[in-house]
C-alpha positions as CSV (number, residue, x, y, z in Angstrom):
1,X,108.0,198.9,145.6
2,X,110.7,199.3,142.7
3,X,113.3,201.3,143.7
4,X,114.8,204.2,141.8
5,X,117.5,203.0,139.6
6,X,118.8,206.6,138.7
7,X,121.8,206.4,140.5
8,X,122.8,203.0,139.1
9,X,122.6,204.7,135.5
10,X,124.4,207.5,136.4
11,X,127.0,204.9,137.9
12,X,127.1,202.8,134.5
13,X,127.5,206.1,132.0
14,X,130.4,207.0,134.4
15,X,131.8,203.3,133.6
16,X,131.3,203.6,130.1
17,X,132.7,207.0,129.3
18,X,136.2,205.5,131.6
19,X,135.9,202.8,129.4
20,X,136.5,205.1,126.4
21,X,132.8,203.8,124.4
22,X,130.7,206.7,125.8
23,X,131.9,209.9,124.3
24,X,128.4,211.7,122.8
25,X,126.4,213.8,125.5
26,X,123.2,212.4,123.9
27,X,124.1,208.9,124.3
28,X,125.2,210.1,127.8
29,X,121.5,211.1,128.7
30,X,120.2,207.8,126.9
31,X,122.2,205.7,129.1
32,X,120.9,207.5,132.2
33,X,117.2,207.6,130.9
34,X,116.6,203.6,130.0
35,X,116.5,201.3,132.9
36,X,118.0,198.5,132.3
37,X,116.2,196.4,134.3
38,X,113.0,197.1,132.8
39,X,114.5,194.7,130.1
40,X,115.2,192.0,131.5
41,X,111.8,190.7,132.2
42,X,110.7,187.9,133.6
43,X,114.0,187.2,134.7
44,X,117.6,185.8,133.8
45,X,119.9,182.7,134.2
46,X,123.2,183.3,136.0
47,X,126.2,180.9,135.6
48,X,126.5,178.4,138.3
49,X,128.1,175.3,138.9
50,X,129.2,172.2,135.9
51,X,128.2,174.9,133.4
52,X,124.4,175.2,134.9
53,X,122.3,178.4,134.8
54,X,120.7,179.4,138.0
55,X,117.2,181.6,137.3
56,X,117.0,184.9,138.9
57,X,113.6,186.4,138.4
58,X,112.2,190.3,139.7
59,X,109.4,189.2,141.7
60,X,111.9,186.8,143.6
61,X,114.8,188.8,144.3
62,X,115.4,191.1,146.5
63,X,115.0,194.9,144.7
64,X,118.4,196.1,146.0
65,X,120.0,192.6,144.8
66,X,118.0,192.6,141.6
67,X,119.4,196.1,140.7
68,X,122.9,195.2,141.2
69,X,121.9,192.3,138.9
70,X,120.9,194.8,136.2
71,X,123.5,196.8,136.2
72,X,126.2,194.3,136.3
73,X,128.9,195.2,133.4
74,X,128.6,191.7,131.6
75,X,125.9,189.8,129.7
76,X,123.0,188.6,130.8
77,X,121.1,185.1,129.8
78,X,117.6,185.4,129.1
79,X,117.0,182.7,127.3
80,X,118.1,178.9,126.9
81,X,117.7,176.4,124.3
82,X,115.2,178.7,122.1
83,X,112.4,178.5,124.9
84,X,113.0,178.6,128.6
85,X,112.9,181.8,130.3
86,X,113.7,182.1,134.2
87,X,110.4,182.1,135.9
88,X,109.9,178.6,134.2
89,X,112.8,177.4,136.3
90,X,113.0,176.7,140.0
91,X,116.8,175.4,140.3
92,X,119.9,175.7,138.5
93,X,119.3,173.9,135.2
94,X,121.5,172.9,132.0
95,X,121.4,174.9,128.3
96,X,122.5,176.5,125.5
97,X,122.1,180.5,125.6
98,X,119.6,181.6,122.7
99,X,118.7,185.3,123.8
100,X,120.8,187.7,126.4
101,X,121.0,191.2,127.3
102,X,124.3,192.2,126.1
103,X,127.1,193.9,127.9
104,X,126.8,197.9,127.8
105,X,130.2,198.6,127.2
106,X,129.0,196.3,123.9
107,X,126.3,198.2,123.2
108,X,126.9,201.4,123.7
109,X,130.3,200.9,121.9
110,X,128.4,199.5,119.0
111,X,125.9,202.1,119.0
112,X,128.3,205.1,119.0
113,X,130.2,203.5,116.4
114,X,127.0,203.7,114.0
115,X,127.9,208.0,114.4
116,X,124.2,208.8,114.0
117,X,123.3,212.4,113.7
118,X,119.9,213.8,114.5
119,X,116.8,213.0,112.2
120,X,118.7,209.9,110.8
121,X,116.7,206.8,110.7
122,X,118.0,203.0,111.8
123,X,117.1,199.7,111.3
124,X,118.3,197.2,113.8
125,X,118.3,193.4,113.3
126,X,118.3,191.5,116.6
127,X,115.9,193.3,118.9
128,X,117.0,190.7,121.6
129,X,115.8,192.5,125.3
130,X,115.1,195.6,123.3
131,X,116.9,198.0,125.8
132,X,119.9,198.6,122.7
133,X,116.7,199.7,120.8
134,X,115.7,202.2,123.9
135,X,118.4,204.0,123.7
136,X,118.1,204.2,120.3
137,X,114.5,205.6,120.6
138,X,116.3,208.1,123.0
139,X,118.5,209.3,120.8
140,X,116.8,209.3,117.4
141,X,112.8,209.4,118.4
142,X,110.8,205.8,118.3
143,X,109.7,206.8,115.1
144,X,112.9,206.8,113.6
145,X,113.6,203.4,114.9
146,X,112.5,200.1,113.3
147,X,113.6,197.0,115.1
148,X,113.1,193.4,113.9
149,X,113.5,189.5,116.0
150,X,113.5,186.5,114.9
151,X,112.2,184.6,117.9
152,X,108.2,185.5,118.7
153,X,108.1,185.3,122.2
154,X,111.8,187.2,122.5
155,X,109.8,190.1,120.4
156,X,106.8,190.3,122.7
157,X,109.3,190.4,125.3
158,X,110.5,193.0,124.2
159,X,107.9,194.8,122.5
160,X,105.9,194.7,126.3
161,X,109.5,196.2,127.8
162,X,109.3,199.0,125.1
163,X,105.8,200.2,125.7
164,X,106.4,200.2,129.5
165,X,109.7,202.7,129.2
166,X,107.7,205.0,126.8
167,X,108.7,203.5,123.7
168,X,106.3,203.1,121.2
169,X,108.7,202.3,118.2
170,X,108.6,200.1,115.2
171,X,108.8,196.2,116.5
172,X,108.6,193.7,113.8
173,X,108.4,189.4,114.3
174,X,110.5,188.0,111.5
175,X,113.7,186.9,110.0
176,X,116.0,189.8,109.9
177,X,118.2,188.9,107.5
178,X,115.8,189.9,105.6
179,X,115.8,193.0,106.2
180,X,112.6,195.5,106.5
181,X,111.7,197.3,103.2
182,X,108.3,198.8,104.2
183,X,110.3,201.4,106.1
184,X,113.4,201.5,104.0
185,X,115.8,203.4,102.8
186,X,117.2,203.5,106.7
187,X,120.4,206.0,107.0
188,X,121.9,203.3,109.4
189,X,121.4,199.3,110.2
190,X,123.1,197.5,112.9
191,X,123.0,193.6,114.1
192,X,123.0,192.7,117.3
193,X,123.9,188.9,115.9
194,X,126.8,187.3,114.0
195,X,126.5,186.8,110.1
196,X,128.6,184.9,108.1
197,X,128.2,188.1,105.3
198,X,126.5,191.1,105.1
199,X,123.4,190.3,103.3
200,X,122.8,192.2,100.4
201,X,119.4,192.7,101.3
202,X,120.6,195.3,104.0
203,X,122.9,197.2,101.3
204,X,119.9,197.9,99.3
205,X,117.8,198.8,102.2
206,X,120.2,201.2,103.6
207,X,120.5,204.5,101.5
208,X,124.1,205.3,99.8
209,X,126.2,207.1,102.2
210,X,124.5,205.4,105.2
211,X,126.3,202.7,107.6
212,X,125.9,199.0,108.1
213,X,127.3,197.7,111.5
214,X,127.2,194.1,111.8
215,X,129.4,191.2,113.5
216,X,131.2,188.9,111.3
217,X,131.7,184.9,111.3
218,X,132.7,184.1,107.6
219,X,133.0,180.5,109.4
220,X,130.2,180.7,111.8
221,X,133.4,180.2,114.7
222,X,131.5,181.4,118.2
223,X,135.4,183.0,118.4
224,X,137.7,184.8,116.1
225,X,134.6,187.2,114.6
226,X,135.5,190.8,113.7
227,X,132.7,194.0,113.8
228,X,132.6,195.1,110.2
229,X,131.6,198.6,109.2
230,X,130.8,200.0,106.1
231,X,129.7,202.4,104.2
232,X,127.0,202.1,101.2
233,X,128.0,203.2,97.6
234,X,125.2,204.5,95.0
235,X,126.3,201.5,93.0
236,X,124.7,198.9,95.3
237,X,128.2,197.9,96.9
238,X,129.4,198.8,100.7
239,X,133.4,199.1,101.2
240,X,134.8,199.6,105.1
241,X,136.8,197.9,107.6
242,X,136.9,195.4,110.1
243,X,137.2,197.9,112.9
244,X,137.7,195.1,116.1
245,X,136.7,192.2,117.7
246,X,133.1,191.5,118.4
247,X,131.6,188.4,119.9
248,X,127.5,187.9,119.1
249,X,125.3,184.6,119.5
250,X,125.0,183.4,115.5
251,X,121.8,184.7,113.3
252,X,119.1,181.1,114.1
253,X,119.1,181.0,110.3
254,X,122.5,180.4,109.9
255,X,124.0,178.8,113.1
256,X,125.7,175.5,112.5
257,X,125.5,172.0,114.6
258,X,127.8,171.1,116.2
259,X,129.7,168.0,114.6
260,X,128.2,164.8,117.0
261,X,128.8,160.9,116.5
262,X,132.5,159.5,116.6
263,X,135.0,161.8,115.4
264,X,137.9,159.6,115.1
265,X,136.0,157.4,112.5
266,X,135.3,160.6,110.7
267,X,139.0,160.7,110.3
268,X,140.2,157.6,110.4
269,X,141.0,157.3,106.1
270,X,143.8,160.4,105.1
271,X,144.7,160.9,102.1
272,X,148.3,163.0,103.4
273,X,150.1,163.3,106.2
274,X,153.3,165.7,107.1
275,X,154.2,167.8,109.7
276,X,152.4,171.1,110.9
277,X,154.4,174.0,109.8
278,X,152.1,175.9,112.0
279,X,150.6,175.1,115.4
280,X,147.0,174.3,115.7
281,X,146.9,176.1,118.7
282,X,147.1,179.6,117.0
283,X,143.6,179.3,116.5
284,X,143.0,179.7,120.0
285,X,143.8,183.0,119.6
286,X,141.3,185.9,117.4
287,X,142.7,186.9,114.7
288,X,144.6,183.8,113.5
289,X,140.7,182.1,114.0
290,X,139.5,184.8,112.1
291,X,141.7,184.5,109.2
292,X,140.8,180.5,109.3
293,X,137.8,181.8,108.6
294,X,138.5,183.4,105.7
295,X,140.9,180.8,104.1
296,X,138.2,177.7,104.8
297,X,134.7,179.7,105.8
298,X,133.2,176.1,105.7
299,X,135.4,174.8,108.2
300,X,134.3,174.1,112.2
301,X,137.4,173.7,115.2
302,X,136.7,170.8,116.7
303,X,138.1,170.0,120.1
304,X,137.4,166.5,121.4
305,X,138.8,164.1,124.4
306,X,139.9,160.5,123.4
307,X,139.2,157.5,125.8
308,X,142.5,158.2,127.6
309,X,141.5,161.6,128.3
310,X,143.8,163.2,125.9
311,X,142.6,166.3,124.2
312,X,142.3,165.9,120.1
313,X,142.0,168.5,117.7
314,X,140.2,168.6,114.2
315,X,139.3,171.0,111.1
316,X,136.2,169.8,109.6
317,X,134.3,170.7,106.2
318,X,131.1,168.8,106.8
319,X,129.7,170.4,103.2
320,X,133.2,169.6,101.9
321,X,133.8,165.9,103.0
322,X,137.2,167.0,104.4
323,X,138.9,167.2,107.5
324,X,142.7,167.8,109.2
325,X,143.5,165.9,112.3
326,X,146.5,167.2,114.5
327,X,148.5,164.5,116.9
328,X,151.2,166.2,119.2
329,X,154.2,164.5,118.4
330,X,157.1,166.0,120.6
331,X,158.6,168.6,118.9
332,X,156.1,169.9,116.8
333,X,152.5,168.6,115.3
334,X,151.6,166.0,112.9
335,X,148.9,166.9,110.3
336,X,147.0,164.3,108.7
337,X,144.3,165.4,106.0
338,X,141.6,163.7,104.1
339,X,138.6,164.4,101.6
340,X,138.8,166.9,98.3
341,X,140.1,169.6,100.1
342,X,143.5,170.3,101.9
343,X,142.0,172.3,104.7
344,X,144.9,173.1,106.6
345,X,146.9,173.9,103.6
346,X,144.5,176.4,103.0
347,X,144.3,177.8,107.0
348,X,148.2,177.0,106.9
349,X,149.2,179.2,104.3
350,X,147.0,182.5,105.1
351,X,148.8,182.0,108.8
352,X,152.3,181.9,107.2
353,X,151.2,184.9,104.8
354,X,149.9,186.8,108.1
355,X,152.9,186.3,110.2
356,X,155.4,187.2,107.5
357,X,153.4,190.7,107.2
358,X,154.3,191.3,111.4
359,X,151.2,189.9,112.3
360,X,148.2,192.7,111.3
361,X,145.7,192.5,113.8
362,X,141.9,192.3,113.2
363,X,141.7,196.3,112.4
364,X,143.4,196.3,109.3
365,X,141.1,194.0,107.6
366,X,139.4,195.6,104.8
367,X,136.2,194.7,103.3
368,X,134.0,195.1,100.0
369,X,130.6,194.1,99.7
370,X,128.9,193.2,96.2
371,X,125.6,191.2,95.2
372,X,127.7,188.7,94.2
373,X,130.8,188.4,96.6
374,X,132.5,189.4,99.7
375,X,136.4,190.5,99.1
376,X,138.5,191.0,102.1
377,X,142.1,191.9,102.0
378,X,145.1,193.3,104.2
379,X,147.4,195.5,102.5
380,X,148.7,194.7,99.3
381,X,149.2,190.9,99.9
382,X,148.2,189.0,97.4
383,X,148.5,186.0,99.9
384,X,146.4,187.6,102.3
385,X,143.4,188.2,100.1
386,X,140.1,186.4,100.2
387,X,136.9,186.5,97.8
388,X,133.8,184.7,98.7
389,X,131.7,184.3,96.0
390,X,128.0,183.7,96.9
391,X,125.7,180.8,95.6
């Protein structure tokens, strides 16, 4: 027998509104109406031991324990390496998260940020477990929902988990960078994955005044990636803000390899050498990663360990035939750079640029979208001004 999960959802929306992300009365009822664990079908992947993912499936956990799995306030794996779910599993098993069920304080954050009002109409990219699009469906009516996935079996997933809460929205298999424009203009899209722009695809399928909410990763970093919001002009553009940090798995389309084979020979011939002005390790933290990313969006942190166990660091342009290698050297950091480009001259200056301004963080990063480019600045800095020209 399922058990009633009423009293769990009550228990989350209390969470959330401590939290400070659930404000709206109707979002209130949403998050007590959708059970969660409806969505998470067949199962999920927990974190175990050397980085493995044990399964956890319905039918073979206890009810009581598989609702305090549900209802935990973090993400939850449903799917590893593009393919395995959890009732394929028996034992904890290695992989790379494709598809998860994300955090509510996430989603609920994300979806009263989108400030909806009744009768509006939304398109969301990244239907992932679908329960994000439930309460969507609470709030605005299925029929005012159009939701789109990337990954076929992830969308029947889904689309299953839908029907059996009482949602009979629109669920569409595709690439949703694309957009949907059978159902366009929408008065508000939102991502539930990280793009490296807003594609102009969604600014022209969103009517002028509406709202595009979407994660940002000029770099494709898995780090450092700011939730961008803005607001559609008549004249094609969209102009908002970076209004905080947001962490999502990378749209399939434009997720990047990781750099594999021997790293020191791809940096064995510089062309410079000199000494760090900055650390490498800022980019440990956000927002110096995310202003990386706007100085060299082609660039990937690399972090690797040498035969002696020491850990390396690298900034590679694959596209770009450039890197920067960093060697500790006692009271500071070497810098040796090779290829066309002067990547951490680049990274290096924006830092310098950002620390003299008192360090801004992520929120005061402002953003204009156009067919042809992305601008970002902060303040009035010319030095801490970026435009990405597209194509």
């Amino acid at each position: 027998m399922t058990p009633d999960t009423a009293p769990e959802r009550r228990a989350l929306a209390d969470r959330l509104e401590e939290a400070g992300v659930l404000t709206h009365p109707k979002w209130r009822a949403a998050v007590e109406a959708v059970p969660r664990e409806v969505f998470l079908q067949p199962g999920v992947f927990l974190p175990a031991d050397d980085g493995r993912w044990r399964p956890a499936t319905a039918l073979g956990t206890d009810p009581k324990e598989w609702s305090g799995i549900a209802y935990r306030d973090e993400s939850l794996v449903t799917q590893l390496d593009g393919h395995l779910t959890a009732d394929q599993a028996t034992e904890p098993v290695p992989g790379v998260p494709t598809s998860s069920s994300t955090t509510p304080v996430t989603v609920v954050g994300m979806i009263e940020a989108l400030d909806v009002e009744d009768g509006h109409t939304a398109l969301e990219i990244g239907t992932g477990t679908g329960y994000s699009t439930a309460l969507m469906c609470h709030r605005l009516g299925a029929d005012n929902v159009t939701t789109i996935e990337v990954d076929p079996a992830v969308a029947a997933r889904a689309d299953a988990a839908l029907e059996a809460a009482g949602y009979s929205t629109w669920t569409v298999t595709g690439d949703g960078l694309l957009g949907h424009p059978r159902r366009a203009p929408y008065d508000r899209a939102i991502a539930t994955c990280a793009v490296r722009r807003v594609p102009h695809t969604w600014v022209r399928q969103t009517r002028p005044g509406g709202t595009i909410l979407t994660t940002l990763a000029p770099g494709s970093w898995a780090y450092g990636t700011g939730l961008a919001k803005v607001t559609v002009h008549d004249d094609g553009t969209a102009e908002g803000r970076i209004i905080g940090e947001s962490s999502f798995m990378q749209a399939r389309s434009q997720a990047v390899e990781p750099l594999a084979g021997d790293l020191s020979a791809r940096a064995a011939y510089a062309d410079s050498e000199r000494e760090a002005k900055v650390e490498p390790t800022l980019l440990e933290e956000w927002m110096p990663a995310f202003l990386a990313q706007l100085a060299a969006p082609g660039a990937q942190l690399v972090r690797a360990t040498s035969g002696d166990g020491a850990l390396q660091r690298y900034v590679f342009d694959a596209d770009r035939e450039s890197f920067a290698a960093f060697t500790e050297n006692g009271s500071g950091w070497t810098v040796r750079q090779g290829g066309p480009v002067a990547l951490w001259d680049d990274i290096e200056r924006t830092l310098i640029a950002w620390q003299d301004a008192e360090r801004p963080d992520i929120s005061t990063v402002r953003l204009r979208v156009t067919p042809r480019s992305h601008t970002y600045w902060i303040g009035d800095r010319p030095a801490l001004r970026w435009e990405h020209r597209l194509g």
